[in-house]
C-alpha positions as a Markdown table, in Angstrom:
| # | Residue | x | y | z |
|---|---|---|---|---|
| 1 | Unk | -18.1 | -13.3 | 10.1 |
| 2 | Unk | -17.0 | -9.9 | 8.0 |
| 3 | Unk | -18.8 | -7.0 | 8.8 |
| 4 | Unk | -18.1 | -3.2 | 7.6 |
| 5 | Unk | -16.4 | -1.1 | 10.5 |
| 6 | Unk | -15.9 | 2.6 | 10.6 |
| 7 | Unk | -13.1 | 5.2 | 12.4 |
| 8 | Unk | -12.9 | 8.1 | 12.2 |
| 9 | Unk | -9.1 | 10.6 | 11.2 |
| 10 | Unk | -7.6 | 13.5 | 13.2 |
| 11 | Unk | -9.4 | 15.6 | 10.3 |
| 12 | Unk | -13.1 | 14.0 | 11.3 |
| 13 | Unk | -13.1 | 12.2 | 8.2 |
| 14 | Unk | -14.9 | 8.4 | 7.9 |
| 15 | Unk | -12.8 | 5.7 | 6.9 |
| 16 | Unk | -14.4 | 2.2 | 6.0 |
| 17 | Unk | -13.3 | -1.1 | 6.9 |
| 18 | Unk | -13.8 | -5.0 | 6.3 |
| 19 | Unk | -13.2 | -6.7 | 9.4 |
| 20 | Unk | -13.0 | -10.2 | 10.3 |
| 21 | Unk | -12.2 | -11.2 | 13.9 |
| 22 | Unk | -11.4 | -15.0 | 13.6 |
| 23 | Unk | -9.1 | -15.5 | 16.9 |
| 24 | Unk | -8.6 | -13.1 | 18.9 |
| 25 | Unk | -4.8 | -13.3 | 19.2 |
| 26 | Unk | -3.6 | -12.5 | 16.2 |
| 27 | Unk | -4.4 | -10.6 | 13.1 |
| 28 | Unk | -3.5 | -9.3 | 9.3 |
| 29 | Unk | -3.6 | -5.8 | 8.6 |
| 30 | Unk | -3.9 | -5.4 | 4.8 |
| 31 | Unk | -3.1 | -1.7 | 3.2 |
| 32 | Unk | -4.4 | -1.5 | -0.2 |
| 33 | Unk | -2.2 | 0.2 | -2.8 |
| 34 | Unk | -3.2 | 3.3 | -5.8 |
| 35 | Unk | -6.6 | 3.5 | -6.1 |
| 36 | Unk | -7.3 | 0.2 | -4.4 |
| 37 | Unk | -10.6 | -1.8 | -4.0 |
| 38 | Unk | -11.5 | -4.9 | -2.1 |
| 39 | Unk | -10.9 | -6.9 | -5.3 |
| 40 | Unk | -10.5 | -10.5 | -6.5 |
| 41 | Unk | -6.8 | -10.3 | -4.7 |
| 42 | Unk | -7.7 | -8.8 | -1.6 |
| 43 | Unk | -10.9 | -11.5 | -1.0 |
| 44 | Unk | -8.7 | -14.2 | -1.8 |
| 45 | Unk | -6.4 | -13.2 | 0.8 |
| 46 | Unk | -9.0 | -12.2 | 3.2 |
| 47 | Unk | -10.7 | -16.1 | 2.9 |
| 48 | Unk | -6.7 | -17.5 | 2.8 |
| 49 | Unk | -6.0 | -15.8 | 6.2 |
| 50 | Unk | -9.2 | -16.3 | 7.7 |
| 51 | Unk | -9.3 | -20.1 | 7.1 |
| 52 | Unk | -5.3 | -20.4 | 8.8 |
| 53 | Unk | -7.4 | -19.2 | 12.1 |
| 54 | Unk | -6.1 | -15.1 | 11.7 |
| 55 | Unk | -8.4 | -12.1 | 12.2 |
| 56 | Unk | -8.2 | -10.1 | 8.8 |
| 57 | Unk | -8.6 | -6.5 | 8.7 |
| 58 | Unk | -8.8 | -4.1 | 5.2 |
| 59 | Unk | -8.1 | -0.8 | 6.1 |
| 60 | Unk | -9.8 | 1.9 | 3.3 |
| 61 | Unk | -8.3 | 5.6 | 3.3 |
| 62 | Unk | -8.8 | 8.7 | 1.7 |
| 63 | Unk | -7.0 | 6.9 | -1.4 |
| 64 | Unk | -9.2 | 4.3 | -1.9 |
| 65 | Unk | -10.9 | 3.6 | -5.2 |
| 66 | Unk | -10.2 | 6.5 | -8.4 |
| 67 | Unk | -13.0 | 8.9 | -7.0 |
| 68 | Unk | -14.9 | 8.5 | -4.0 |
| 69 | Unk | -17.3 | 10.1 | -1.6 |
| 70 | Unk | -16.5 | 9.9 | 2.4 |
| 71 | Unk | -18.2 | 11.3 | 5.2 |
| 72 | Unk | -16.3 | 13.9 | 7.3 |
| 73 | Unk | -17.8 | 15.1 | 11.0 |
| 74 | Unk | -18.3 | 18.8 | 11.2 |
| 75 | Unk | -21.2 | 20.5 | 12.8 |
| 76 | Unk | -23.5 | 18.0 | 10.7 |
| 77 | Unk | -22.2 | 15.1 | 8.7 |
| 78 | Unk | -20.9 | 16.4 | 5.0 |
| 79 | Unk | -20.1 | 14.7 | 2.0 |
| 80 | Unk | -16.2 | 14.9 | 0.7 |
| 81 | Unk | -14.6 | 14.0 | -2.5 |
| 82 | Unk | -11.4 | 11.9 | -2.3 |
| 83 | Unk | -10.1 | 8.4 | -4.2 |
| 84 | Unk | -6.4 | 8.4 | -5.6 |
| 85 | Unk | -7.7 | 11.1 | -8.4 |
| 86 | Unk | -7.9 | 14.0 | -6.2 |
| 87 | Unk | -5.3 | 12.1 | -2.8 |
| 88 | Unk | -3.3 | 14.1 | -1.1 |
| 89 | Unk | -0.2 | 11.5 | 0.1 |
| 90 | Unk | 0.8 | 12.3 | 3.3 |
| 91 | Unk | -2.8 | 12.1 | 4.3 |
| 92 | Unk | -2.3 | 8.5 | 4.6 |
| 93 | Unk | -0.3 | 9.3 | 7.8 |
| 94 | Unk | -3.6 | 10.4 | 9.5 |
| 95 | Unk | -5.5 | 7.6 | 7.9 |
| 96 | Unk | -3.0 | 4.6 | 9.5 |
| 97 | Unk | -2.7 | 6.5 | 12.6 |
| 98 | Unk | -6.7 | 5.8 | 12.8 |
| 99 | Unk | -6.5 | 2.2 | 11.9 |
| 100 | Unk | -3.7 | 1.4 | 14.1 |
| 101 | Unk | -5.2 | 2.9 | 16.8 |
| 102 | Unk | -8.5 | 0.8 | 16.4 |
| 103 | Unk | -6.0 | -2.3 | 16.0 |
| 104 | Unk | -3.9 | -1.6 | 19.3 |
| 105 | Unk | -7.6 | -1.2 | 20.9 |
| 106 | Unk | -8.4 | -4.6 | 20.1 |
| 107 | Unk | -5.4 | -5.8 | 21.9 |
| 108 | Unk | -4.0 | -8.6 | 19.1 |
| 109 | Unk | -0.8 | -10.5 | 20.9 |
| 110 | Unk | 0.5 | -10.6 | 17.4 |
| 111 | Unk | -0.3 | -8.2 | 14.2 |
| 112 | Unk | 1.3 | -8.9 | 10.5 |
| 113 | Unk | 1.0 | -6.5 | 7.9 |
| 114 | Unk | 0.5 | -6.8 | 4.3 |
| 115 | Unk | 1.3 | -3.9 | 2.0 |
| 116 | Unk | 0.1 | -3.6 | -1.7 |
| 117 | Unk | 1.8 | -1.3 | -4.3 |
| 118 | Unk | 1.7 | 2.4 | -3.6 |
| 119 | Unk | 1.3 | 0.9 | 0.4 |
| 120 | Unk | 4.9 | 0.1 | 0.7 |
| 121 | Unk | 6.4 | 3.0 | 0.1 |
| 122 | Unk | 3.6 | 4.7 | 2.5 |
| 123 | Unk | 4.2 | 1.8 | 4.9 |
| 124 | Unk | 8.2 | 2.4 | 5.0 |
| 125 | Unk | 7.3 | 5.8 | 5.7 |
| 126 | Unk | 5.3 | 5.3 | 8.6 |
| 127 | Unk | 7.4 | 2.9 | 10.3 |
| 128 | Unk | 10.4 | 5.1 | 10.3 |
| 129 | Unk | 7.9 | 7.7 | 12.2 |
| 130 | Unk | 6.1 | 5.6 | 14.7 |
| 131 | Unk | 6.3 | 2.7 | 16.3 |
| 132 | Unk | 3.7 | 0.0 | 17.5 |
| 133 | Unk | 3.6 | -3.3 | 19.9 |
| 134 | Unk | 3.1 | -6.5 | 18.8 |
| 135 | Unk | 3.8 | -6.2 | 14.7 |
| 136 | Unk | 5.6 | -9.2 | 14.0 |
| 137 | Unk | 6.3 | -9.7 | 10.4 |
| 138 | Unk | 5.4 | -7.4 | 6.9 |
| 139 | Unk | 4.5 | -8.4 | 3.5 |
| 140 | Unk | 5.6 | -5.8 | 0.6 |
| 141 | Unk | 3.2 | -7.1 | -2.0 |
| 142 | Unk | 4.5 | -5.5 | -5.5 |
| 143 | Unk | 6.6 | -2.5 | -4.1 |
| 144 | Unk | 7.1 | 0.1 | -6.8 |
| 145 | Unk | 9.6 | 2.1 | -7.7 |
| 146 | Unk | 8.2 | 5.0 | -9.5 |
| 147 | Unk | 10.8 | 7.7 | -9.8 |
| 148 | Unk | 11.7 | 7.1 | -13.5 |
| 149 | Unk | 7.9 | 6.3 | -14.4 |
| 150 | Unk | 6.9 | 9.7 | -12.8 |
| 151 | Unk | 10.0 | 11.8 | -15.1 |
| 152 | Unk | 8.8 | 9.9 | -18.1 |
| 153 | Unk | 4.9 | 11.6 | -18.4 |
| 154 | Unk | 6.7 | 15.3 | -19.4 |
| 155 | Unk | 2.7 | 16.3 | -20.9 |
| 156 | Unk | 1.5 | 15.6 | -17.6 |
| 157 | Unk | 4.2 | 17.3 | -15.7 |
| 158 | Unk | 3.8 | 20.0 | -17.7 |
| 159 | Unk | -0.3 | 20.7 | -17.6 |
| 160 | Unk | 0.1 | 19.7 | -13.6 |
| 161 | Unk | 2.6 | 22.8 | -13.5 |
| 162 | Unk | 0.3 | 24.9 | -15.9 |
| 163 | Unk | -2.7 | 24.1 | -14.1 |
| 164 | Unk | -1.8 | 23.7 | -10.3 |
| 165 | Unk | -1.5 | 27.6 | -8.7 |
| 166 | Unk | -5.4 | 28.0 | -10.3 |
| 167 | Unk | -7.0 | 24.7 | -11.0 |
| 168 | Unk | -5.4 | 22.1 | -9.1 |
| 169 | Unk | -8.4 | 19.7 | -8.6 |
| 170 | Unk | -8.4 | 19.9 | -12.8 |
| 171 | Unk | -7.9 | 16.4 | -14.6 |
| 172 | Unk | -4.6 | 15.6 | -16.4 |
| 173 | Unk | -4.6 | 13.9 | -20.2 |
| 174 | Unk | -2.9 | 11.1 | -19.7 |
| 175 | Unk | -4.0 | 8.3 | -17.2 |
| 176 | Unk | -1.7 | 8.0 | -14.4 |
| 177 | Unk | 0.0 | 4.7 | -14.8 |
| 178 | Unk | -1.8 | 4.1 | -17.7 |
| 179 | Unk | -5.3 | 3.3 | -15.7 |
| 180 | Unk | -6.6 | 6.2 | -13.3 |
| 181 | Unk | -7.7 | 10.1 | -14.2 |
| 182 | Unk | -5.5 | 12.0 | -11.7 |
| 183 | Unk | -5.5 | 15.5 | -10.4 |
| 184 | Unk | -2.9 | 18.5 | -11.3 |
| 185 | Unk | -2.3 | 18.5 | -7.6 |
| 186 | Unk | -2.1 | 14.8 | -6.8 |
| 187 | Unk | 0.6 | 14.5 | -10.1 |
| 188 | Unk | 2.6 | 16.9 | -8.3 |
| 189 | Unk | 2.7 | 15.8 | -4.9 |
| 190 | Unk | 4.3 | 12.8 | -6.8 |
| 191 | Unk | 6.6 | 14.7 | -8.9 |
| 192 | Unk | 8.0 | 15.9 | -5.9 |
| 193 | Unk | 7.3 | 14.3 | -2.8 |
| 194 | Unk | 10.4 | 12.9 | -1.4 |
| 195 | Unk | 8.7 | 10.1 | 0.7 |
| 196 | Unk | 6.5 | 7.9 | -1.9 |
| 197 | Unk | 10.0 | 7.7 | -3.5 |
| 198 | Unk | 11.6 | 5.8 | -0.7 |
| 199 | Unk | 11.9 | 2.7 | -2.2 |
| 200 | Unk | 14.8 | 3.1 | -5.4 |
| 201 | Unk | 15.2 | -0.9 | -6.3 |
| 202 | Unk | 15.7 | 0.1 | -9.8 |
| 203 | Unk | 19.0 | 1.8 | -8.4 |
| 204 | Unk | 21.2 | -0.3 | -8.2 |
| 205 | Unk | 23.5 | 2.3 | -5.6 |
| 206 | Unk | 21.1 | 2.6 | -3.1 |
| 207 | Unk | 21.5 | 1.5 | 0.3 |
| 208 | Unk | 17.4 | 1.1 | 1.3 |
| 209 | Unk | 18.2 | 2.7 | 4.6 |
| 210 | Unk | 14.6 | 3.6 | 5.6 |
| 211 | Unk | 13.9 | -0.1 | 4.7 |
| 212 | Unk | 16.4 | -0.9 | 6.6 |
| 213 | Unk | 15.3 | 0.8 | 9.9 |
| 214 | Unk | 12.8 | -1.6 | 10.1 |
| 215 | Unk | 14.2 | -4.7 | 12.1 |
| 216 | Unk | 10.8 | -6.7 | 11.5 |
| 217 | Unk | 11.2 | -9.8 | 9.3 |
| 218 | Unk | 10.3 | -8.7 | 6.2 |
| 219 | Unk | 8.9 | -10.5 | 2.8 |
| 220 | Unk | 8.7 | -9.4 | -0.8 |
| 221 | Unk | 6.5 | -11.0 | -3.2 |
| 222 | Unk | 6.6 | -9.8 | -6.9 |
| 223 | Unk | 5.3 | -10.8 | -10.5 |
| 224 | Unk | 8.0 | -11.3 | -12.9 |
| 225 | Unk | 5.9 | -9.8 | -15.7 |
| 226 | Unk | 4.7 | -7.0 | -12.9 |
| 227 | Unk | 4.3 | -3.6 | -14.9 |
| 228 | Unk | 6.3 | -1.3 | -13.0 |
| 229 | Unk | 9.2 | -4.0 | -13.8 |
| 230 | Unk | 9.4 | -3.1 | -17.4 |
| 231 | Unk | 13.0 | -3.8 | -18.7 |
| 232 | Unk | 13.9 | -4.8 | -15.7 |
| 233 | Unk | 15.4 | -8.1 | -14.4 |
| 234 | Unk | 13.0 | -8.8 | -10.8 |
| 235 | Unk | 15.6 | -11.7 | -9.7 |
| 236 | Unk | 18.6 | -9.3 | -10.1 |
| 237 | Unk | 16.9 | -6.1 | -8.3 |
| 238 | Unk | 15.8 | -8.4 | -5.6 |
| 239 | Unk | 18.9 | -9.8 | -4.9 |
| 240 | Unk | 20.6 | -6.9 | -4.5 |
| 241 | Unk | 18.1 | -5.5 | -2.6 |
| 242 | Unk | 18.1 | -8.7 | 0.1 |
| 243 | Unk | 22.1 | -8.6 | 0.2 |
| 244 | Unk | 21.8 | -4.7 | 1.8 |
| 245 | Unk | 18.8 | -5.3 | 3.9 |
| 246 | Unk | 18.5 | -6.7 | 6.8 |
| 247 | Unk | 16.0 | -9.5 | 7.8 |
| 248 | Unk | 14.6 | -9.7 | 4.1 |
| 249 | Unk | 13.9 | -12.4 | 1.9 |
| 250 | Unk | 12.1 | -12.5 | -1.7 |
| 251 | Unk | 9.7 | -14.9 | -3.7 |
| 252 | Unk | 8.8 | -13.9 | -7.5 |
| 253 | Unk | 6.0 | -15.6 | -9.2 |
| 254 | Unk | 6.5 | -16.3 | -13.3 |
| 255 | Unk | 3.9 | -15.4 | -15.1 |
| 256 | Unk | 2.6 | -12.9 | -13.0 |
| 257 | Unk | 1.5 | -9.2 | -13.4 |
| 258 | Unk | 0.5 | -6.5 | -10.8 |
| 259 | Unk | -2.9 | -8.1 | -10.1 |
| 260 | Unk | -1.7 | -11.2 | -9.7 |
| 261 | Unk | -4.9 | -12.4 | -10.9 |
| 262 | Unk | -3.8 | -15.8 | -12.3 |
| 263 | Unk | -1.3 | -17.0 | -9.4 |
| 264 | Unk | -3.4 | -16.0 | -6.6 |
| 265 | Unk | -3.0 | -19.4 | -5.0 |
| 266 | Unk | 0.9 | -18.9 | -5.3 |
| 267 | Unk | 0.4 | -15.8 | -3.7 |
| 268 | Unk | -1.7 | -17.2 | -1.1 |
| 269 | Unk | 0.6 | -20.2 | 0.0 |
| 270 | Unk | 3.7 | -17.9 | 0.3 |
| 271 | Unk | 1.8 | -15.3 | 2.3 |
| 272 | Unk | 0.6 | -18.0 | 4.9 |
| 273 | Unk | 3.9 | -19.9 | 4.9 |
| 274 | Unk | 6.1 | -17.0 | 5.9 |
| 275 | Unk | 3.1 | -15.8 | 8.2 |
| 276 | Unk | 3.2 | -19.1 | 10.2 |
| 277 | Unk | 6.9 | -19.1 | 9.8 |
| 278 | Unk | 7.2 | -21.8 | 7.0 |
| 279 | Unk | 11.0 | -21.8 | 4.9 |
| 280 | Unk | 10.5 | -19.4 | 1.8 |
C-alpha cells in the first residue's frame, strides 16, 4: 500500500515522501530530477517495481516541484519557500543524507537507485562523498550535460549577475531550460558550481573519473530525441562514455524525449530487467 512519509534535514526542514514497502528485502530509491513531481513517469515506475515484488520509495527535496512550500521545525512549525525556482544545490546533500538515513533504518538487504535528470549529477556527487551498505545497482535516467546549455543564456547570466548582490530571490526573463521561472541566485549557483557539472558526455576528452569511483553496476537509459541531446549523436556519446567507465552499460529508446512519456513501457522493461539482472 503507498502512503505519504515524512523526515526531517540537518536544517529542521520537512521533506515528503511516497513510500511503498512491498518485501521487505529489497527496495528502489527513486531521486527526482529539476523541478520534479511524482508524474505520469515516476507512477509508472513506482506500479512497474512494485508489481516485480520491490519496495519503492520517492524521495521529495527542497528542489521538488518549480515553487513550493515546506515546513521547517523551529520553536513552532513555519512555513518556507523552496522548488527548483528559488534551490540552493548543494542542499540536496542534506536532503539525501535524510532519506538515506530513513532507508538504512529500514534495514533493506538490497537497495537500487534510480536517478532522473538533474539527480545524476547530484547522485555522482554524493557517492564520491559517502558511502552506504547494501546499494547494489544505479539507474542514470536522462543524465544531463548542461555546461554548454548554461554558457548559452548570456541575458540570464547577465541579469543573475546584475541582480544577485541585492535581489537574489528576483526572477530571471528567460525560463530556465525553456520551462521553469528560476531565481538570480539559483542561475548562478549553476553558472558556477563545479559539482552539477560533473557529468561532461558532450566532451568527448573527458575521463568521467567521479563516475568512475563508483564501482556499482551502473545503467544509462536515454531518449534519442531527449532535449538536452540537441545536435548531438546519443549512440556515439554513450559509447564513449561506456569504453572509459567502468561497470557501465547503455540502452537508448527512439523516439523518445526527456519525459519519456510515449515509451514508458520501454523504460519500464529495461529498468526491471537490469534490476533483476536480465542481459541489456
Amino acid at each position: 500500500m503507498e502512503f505519504n512519509i515524512k523526515v526531517k534535514n540537518s536544517d529542521n526542514i520537512i521533506l515528503d515522501g511516497i513510500y511503498t514497502k512491498a518485501n521487505k528485502n529489497k527496495c528502489v530509491i527513486f531521486l527526482h530530477g529539476f523541478a520534479g513531481c511524482y508524474d505520469s513517469m515516476a507512477k509508472s515506475i513506482a506500479a512497474s517495481c512494485i508489481q516485480n515484488n520491490f519496495s519503492f520509495l520517492f524521495c521529495k527535496t527542497q528542489g521538488y516541484g518549480i515553487i513550493s512550500e515546506m515546513k521547517k521545525q523551529e520553536k513552532e512549525i513555519i512555513t518556507i519557500t523552496r522548488g527548483a525556482c528559488y534551490e540552493n544545490l548543494k542542499d540536496y546533500e542534506k536532503d539525501y543524507l535524510a532519506w538515506f538515513d530513513f532507508i538504512e533504518k529500514e534495514n533493506f538487504e538490497e537497495i537500487y537507485l534510480i536517478c532522473y535528470s538533474l539527480a545524476c549529477n547530484k547522485i555522482i556527487d554524493f557517492l564520491n562523498k559517502y558511502s552506504f551498505k547494501n546499494i547494489k545497482k544505479i539507474i542514470f535516467i536522462a543524465p544531463q550535460d548542461l555546461t554548454r546549455k548554461i554558457s548559452e543564456d548570456k541575458i540570464n547570466y547577465e541579469r543573475a549577475k546584475t541582480l544577485y548582490s541585492k535581489q537574489p530571490n528576483s526572477i530571471l526573463p528567460n525560463k530556465f531550460l525553456g520551462f521553469c521561472d528560476i531565481s538570480a541566485n539559483t542561475y548562478l549557483q549553476f553558472k558556477n558550481n563545479s559539482f552539477i557539472h560533473n557529468f561532461k558526455y558532450k566532451n568527448s576528452k573527458d575521463d568521467f573519473k567521479l563516475l568512475n569511483n563508483i564501482k556499482l553496476p551502473k545503467l544509462i537509459i536515454i531518449g534519442n530525441q531527449d532535449e538536452g541531446l540537441k545536435n548531438f549523436n546519443a549512440n556515439l556519446i554513450f559509447t564513449n562514455v561506456k569504453q572509459k567507465v567502468e561497470n557501465l552499460n547503455f540502452y537508448i529508446i527512439n523516439d523518445c524525449k526527456h519525459t519519456f512519456k510515449n515509451k514508458l513501457e520501454d523504460l519500464n522493461q529495461k529498468i526491471i530487467s537490469f534490476l533483476t539482472g536480465g542481459k541489456q
